[in-house]
TORKOL-4160 file (C-alpha; in steps of 0.2 Angstrom, whole numbers, padded with zeros to 4 digits, m for minus):
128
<pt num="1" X="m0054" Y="0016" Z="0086"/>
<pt num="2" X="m0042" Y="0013" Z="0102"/>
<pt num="3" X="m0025" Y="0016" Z="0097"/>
<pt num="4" X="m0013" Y="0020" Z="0109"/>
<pt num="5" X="0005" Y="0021" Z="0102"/>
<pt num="6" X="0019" Y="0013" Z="0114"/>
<pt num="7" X="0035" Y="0015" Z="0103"/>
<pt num="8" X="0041" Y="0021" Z="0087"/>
<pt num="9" X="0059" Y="0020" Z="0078"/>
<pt num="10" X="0064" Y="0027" Z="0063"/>
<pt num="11" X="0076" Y="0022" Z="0048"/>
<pt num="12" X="0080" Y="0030" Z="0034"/>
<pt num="13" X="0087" Y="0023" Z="0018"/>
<pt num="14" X="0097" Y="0034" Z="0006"/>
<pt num="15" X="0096" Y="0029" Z="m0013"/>
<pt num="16" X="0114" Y="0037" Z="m0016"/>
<pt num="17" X="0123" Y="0026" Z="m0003"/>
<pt num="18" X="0112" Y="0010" Z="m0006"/>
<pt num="19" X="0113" Y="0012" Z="0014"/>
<pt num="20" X="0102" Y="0013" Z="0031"/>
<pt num="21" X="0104" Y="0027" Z="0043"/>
<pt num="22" X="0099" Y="0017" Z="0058"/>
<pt num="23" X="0093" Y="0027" Z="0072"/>
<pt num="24" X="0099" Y="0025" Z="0089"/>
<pt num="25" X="0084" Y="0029" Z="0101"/>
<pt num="26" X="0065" Y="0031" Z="0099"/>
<pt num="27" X="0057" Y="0042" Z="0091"/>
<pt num="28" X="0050" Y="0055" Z="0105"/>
<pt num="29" X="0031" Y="0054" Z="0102"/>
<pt num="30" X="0026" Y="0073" Z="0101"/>
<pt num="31" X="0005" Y="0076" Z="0101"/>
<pt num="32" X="0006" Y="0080" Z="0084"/>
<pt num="33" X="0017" Y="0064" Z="0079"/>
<pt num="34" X="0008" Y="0051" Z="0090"/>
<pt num="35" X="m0009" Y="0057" Z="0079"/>
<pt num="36" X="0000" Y="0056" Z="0063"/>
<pt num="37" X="0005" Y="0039" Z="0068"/>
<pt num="38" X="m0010" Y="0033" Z="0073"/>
<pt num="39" X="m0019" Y="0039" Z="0057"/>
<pt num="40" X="m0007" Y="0029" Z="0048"/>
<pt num="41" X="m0012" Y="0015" Z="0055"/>
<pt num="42" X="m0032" Y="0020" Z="0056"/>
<pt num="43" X="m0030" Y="0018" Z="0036"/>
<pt num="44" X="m0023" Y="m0002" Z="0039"/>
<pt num="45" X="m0041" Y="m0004" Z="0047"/>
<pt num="46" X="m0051" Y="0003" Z="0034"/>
<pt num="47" X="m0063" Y="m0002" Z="0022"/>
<pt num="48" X="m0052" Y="0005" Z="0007"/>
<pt num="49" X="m0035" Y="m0004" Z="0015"/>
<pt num="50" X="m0027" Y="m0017" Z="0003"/>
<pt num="51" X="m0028" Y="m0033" Z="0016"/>
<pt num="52" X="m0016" Y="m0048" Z="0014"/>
<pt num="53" X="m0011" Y="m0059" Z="0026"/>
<pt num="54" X="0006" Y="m0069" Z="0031"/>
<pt num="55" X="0001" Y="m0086" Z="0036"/>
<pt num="56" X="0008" Y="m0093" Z="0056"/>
<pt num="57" X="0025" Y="m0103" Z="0045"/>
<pt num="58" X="0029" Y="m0085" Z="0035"/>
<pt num="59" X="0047" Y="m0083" Z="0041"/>
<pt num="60" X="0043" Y="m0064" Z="0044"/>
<pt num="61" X="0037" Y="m0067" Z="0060"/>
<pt num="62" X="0053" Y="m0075" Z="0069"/>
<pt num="63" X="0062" Y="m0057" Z="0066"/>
<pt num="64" X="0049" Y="m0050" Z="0077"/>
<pt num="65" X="0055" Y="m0048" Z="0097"/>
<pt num="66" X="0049" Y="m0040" Z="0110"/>
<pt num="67" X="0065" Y="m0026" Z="0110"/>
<pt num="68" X="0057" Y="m0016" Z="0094"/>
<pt num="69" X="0074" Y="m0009" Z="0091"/>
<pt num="70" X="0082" Y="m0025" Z="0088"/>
<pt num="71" X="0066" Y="m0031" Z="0079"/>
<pt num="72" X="0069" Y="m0015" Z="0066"/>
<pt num="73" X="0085" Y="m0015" Z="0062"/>
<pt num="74" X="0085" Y="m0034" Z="0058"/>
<pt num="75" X="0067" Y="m0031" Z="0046"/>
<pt num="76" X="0075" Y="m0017" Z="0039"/>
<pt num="77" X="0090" Y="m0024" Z="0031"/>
<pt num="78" X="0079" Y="m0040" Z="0026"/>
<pt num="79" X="0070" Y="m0025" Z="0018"/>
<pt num="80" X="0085" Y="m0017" Z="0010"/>
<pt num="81" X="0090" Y="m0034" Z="0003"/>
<pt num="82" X="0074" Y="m0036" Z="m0008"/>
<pt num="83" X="0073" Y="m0016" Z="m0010"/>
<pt num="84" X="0090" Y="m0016" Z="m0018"/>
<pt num="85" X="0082" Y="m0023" Z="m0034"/>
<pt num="86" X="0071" Y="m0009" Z="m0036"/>
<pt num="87" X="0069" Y="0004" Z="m0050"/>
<pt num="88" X="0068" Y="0022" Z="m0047"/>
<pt num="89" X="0073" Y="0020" Z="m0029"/>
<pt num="90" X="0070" Y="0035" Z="m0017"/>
<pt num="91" X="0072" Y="0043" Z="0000"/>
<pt num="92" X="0063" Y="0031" Z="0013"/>
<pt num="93" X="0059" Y="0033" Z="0029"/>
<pt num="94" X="0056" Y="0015" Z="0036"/>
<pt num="95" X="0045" Y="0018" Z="0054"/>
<pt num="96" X="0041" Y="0005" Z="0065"/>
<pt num="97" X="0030" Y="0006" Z="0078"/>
<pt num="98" X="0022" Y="m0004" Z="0094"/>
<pt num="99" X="0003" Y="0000" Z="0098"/>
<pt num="100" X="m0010" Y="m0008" Z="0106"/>
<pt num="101" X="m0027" Y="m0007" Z="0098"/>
<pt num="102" X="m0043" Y="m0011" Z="0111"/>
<pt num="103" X="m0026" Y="m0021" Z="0124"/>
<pt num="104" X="m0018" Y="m0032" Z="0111"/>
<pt num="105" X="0000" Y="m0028" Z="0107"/>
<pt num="106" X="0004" Y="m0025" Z="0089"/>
<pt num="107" X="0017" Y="m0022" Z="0078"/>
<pt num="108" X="0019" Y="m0011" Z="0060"/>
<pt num="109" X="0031" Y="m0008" Z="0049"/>
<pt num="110" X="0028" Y="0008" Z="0037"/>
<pt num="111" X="0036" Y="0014" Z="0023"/>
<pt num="112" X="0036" Y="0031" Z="0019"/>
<pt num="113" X="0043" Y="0037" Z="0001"/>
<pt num="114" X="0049" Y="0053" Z="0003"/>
<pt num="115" X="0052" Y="0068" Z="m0010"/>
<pt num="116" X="0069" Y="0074" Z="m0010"/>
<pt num="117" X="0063" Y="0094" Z="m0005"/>
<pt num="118" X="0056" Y="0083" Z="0014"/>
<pt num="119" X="0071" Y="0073" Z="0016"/>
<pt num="120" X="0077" Y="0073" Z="0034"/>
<pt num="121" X="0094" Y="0069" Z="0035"/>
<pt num="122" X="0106" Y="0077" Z="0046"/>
<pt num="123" X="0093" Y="0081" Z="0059"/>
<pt num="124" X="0098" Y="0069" Z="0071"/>
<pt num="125" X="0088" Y="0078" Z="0086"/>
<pt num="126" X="0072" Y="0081" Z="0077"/>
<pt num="127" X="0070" Y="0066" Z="0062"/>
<pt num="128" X="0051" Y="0071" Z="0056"/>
């Protein structure tokens, strides 16, 4: 599959503080992170994905810009909103990221849950 990953930002939510930690620049894409990226979002295309779909009116899709770090931080506290209400809430890392799969530009939000022993806090200069 032809991925090739432009941009990737990373947010983390804290349970304790009911709060984002919004970064401030992109996440530099290291070998080893662009292929991690990129298999996460191999899995999207895969037979064994869960496959939904918004349709064109889904108000989601006004909150998506060109400037991915505007487009991030406005999804991710539409996301905290709803998140809020959870249960059981945990360390998240909330990663966007623009691609480009075979020339067509695309957006993807991931959520990663995150044990507490892996939480990267406090590591400004190296988040993963």
């Amino acid at each position: 599959m032809d991925i090739y990953i432009k941009e990737a930002i990373i947010h983390q939510f804290s349970p304790q503080s009911l709060d984002l930690q919004f970064s401030k620049e992109p996440l530099e894409l290291s070998p080893r992170i662009d292929e991690y990226l990129r298999k996460k979002i191999e899995k999207v295309y895969s037979e064994d994905a869960k496959k939904g779909a918004f349709d064109s009116e889904n108000p989601f899709f006004s909150h998506i810009q060109d400037d991915l770090m505007t487009s991030s931080r406005t999804i991710s506290q539409l996301w905290l909103e709803a998140f809020k209400e959870a249960e059981n809430q945990k360390m998240n890392d909330l990663i966007f990221v623009g691609f480009e799969k075979e020339g067509q530009s695309h957006f993807a939000f991931l959520r990663l849950v995150l044990r507490d022993s892996l939480t990267d806090l406090g590591q400004e200069e190296n988040r993963i």
